[in-house]
TORBABA-658965 format. One record per residue: residue number from 0; x, y, z negated of N, C-alpha, C in turn. Coordinates in steps of 0.2 Angstrom, whole numbers, m for minus. Atoms other than C-alpha are relative to their C-alpha. Last residue first. Example, Ala and Ser with C-alpha at 12.3 -4.5 7.8 and 13.67 -1.06 7.14 Angstrom:
2
{resi=1 npx=m4 npy=m6 npz=1 capx=68 capy=m5 capz=m36 cpx=m4 cpy=5 cpz=m3}
{resi=0 npx=4 npy=m6 npz=0 capx=62 capy=m22 capz=m39 cpx=4 cpy=6 cpz=0}
***
This chain:
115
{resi=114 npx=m8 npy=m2 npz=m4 capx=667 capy=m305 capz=m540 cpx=m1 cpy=3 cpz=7}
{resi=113 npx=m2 npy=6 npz=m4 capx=648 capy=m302 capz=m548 cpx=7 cpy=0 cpz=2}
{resi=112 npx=m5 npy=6 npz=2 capx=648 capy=m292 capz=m563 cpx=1 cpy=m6 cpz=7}
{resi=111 npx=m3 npy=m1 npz=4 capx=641 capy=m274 capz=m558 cpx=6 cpy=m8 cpz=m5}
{resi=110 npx=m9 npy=m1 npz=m2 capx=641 capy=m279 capz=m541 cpx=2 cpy=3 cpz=m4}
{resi=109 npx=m6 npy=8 npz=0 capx=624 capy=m289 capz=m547 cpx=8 cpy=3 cpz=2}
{resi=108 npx=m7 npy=m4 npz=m3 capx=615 capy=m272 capz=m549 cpx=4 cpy=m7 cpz=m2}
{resi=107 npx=m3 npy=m5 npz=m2 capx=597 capy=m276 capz=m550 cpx=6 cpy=5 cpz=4}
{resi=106 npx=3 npy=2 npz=m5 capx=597 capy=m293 capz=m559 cpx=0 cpy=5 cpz=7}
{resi=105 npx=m5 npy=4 npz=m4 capx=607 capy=m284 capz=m569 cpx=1 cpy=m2 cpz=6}
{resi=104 npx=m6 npy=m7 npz=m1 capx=596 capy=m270 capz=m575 cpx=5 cpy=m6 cpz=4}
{resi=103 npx=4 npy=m3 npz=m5 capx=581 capy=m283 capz=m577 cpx=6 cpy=4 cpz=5}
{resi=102 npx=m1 npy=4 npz=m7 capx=592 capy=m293 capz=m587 cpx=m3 cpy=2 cpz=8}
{resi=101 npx=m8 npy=1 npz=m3 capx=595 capy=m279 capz=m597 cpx=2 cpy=m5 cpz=4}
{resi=100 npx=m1 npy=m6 npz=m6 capx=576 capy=m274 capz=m597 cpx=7 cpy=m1 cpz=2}
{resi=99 npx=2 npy=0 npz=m8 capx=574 capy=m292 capz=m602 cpx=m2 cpy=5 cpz=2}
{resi=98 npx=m4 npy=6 npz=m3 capx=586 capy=m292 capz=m617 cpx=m6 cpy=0 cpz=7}
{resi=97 npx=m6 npy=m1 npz=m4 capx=578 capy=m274 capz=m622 cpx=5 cpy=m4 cpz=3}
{resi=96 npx=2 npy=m6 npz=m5 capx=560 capy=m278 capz=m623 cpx=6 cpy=0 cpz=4}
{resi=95 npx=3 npy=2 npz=m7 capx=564 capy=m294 capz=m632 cpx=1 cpy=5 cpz=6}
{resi=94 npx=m7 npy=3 npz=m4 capx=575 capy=m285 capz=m643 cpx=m1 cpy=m3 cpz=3}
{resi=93 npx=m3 npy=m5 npz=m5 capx=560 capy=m270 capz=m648 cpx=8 cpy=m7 cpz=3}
{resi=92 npx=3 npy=m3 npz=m7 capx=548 capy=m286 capz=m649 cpx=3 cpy=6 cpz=2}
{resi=91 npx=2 npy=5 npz=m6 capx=558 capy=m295 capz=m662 cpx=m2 cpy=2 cpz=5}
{resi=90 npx=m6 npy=m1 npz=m5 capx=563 capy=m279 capz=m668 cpx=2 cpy=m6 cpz=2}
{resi=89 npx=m2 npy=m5 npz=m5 capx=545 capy=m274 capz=m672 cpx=7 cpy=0 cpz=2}
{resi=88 npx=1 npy=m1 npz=m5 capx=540 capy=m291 capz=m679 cpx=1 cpy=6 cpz=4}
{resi=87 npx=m2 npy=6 npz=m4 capx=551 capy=m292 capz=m691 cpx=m1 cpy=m1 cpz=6}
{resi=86 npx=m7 npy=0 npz=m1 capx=550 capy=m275 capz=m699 cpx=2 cpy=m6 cpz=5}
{resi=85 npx=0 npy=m3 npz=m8 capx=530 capy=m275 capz=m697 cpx=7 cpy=m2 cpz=1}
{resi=84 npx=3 npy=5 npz=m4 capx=529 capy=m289 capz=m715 cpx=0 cpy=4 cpz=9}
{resi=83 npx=m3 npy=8 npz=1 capx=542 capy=m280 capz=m724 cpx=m6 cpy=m3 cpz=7}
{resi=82 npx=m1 npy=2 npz=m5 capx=532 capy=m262 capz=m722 cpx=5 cpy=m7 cpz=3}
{resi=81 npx=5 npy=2 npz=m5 capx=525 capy=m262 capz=m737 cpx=1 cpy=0 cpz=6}
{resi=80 npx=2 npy=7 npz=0 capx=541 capy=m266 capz=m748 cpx=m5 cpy=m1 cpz=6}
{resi=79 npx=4 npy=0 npz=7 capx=548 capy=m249 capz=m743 cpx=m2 cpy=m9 cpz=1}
{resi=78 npx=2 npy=m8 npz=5 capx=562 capy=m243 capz=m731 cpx=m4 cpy=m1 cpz=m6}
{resi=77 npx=8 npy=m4 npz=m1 capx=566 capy=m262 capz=m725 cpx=1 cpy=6 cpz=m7}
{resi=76 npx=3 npy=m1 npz=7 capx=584 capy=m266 capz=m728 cpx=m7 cpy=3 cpz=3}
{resi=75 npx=0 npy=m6 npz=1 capx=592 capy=m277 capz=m712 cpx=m5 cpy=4 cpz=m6}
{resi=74 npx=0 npy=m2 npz=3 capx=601 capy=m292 capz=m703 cpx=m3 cpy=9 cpz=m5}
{resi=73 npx=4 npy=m6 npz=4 capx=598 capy=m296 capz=m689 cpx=m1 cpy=0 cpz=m6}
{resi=72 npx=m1 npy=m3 npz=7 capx=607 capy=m310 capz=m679 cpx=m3 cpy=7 cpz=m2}
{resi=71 npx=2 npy=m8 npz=3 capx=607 capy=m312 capz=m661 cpx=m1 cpy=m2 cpz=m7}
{resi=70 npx=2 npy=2 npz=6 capx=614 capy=m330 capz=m652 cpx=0 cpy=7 cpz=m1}
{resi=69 npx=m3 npy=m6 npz=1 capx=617 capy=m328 capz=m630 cpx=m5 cpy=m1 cpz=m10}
{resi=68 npx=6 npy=0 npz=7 capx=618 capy=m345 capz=m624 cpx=1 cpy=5 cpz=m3}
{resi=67 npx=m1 npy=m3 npz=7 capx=626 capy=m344 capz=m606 cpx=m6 cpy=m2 cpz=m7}
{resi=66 npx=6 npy=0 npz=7 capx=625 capy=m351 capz=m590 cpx=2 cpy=0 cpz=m5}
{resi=65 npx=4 npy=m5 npz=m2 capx=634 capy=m349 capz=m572 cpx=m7 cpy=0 cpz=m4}
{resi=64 npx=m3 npy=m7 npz=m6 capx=652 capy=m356 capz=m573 cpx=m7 cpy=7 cpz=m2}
{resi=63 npx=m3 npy=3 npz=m7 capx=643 capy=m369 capz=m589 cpx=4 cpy=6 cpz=4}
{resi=62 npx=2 npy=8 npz=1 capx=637 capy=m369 capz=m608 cpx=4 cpy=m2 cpz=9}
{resi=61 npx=m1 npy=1 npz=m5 capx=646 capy=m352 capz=m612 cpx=0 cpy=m8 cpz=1}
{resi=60 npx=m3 npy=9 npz=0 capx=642 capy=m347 capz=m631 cpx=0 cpy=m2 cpz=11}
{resi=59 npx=1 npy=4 npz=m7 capx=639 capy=m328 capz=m630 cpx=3 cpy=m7 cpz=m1}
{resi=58 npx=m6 npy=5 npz=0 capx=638 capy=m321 capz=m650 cpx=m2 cpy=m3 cpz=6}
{resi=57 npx=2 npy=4 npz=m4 capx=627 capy=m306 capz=m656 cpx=7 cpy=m3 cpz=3}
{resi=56 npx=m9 npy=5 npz=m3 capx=630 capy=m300 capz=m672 cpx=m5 cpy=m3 cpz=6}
{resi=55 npx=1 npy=7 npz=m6 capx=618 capy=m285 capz=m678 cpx=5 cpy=m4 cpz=1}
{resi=54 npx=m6 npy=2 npz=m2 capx=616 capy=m274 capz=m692 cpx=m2 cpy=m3 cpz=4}
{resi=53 npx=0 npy=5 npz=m1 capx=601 capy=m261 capz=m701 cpx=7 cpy=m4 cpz=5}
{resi=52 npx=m5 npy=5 npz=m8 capx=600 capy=m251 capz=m710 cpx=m3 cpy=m5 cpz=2}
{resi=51 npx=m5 npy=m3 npz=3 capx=585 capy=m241 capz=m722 cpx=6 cpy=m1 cpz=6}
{resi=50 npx=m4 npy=4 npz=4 capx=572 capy=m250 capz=m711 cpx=3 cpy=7 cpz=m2}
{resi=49 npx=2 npy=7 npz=3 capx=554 capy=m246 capz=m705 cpx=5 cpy=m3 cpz=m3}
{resi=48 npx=6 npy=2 npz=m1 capx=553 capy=m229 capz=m700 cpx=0 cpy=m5 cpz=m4}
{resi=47 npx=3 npy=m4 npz=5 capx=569 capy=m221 capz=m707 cpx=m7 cpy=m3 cpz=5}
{resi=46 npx=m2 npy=0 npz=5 capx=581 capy=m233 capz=m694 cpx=m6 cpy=8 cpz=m3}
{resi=45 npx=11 npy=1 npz=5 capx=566 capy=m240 capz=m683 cpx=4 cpy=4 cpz=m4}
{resi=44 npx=6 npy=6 npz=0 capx=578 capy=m235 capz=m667 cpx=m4 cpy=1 cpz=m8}
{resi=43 npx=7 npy=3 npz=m3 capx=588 capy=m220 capz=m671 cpx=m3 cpy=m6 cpz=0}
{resi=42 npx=6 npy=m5 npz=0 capx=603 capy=m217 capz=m681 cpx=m3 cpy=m2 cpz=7}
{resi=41 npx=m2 npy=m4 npz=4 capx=620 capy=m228 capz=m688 cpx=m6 cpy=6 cpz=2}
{resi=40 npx=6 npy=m5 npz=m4 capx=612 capy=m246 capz=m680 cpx=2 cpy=6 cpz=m7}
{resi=39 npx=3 npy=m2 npz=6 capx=629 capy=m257 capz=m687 cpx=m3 cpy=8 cpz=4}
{resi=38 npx=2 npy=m7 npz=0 capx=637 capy=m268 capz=m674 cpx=m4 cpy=3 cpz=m7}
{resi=37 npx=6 npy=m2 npz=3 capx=644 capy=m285 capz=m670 cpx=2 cpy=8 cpz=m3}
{resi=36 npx=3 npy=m9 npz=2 capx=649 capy=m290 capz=m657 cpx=m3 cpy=1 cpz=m6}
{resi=35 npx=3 npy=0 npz=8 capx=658 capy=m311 capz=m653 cpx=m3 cpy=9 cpz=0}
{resi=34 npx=5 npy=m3 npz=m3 capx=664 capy=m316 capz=m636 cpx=m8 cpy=2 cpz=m5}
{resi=33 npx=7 npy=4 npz=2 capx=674 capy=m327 capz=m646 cpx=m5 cpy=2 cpz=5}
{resi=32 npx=m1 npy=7 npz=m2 capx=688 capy=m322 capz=m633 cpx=m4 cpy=m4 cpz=m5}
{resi=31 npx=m1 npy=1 npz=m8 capx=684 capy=m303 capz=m633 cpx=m2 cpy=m9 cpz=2}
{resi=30 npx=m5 npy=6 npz=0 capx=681 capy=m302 capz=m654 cpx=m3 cpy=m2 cpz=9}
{resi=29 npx=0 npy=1 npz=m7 capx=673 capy=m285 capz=m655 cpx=4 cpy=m6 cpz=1}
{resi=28 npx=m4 npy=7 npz=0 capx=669 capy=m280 capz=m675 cpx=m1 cpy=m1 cpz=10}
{resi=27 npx=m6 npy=m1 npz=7 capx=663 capy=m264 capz=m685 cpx=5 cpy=m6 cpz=5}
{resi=26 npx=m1 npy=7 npz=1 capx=653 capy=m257 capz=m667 cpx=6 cpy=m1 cpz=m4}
{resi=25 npx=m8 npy=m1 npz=2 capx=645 capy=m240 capz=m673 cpx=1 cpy=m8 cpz=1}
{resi=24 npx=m4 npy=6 npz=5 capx=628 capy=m239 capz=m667 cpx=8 cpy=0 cpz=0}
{resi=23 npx=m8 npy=m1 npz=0 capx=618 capy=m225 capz=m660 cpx=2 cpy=m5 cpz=m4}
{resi=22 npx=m2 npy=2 npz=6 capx=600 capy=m230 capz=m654 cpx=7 cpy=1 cpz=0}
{resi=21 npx=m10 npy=0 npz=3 capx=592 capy=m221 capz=m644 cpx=m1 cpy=m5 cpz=m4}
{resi=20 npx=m4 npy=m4 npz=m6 capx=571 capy=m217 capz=m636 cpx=7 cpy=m2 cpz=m1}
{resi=19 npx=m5 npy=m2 npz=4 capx=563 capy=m233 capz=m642 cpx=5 cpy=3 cpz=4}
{resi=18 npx=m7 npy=m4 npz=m1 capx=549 capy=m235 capz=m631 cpx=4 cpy=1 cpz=m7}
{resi=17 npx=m4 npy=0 npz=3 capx=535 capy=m241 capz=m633 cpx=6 cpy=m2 cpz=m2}
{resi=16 npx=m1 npy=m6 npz=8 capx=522 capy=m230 capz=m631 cpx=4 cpy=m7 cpz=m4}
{resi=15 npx=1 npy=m7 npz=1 capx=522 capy=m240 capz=m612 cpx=m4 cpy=1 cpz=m8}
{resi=14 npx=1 npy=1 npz=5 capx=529 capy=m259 capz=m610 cpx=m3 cpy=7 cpz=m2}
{resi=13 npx=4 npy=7 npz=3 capx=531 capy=m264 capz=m596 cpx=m2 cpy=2 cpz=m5}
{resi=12 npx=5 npy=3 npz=m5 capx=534 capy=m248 capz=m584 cpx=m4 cpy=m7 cpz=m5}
{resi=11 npx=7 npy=m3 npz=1 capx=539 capy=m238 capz=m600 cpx=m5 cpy=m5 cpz=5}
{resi=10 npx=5 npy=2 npz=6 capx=554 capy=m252 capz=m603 cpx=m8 cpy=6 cpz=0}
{resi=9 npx=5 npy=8 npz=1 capx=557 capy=m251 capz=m584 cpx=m2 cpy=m1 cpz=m7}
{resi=8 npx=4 npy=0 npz=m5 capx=560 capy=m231 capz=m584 cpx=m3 cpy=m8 cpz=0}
{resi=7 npx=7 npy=m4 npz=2 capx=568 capy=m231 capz=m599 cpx=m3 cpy=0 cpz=5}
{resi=6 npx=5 npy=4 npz=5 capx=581 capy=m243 capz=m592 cpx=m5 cpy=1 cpz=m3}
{resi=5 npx=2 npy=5 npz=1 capx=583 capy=m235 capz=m578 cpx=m2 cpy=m4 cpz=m4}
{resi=4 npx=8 npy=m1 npz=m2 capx=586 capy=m218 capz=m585 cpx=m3 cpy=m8 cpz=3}
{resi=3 npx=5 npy=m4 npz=5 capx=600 capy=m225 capz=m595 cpx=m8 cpy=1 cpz=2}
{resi=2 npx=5 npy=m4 npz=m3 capx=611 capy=m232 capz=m581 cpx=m8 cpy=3 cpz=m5}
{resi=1 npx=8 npy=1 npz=2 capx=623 capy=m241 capz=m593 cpx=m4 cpy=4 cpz=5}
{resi=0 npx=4 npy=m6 npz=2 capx=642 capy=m238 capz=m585 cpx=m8 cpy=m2 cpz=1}
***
């Protein structure tokens, strides 16, 4: 179970006015033993600001016991041409935000995955 308010609570501490309150997404694909997700953003984050859709695949490769490479993918249709140049950089900086509020979360609660 996500803990919600924590994680708006650390993305305001870092990052404040910006926030992205939701995002609902529908996952098309769950491959357990690639360690594969991919999704499709169905309402909130940039969708009717800066994209029409948008997708994701994010894919864990396991280099060691206690190290991973974690690959992201985005795919997505900017609302208008003028906004192409911010698109990039705002889910570059909303998906940074959100891989080190979720490490942040981790780091935190180790008895969510430790044995």
């Amino acid at each position: 179970c996500v803990d919600v308010e924590y994680a708006e609570k650390i993305s305001r501490e870092k990052h404040p006015g910006k926030v992205v309150e939701y995002v609902k997404e529908k996952i098309e694909e769950l491959d357990k033993e690639a360690r594969k997700l991919k999704t499709e953003t169905l309402d909130g984050g940039f969708l009717g600001i800066l994209m029409k859709s948008y997708k994701s695949v994010v894919q864990v490769d396991e280099i060691s016991p206690n190290s991973s490479v974690i690959h992201l993918s985005v795919e997505y249709e900017p609302i208008s041409q003028q906004v192409v140049a911010h698109a990039t950089p705002a889910l570059h900086d909303s998906l940074s935000l959100g891989f080190t509020n979720l490490q942040s979360y981790l780091v935190a609660h180790p008895e969510l995955y430790s044995d």
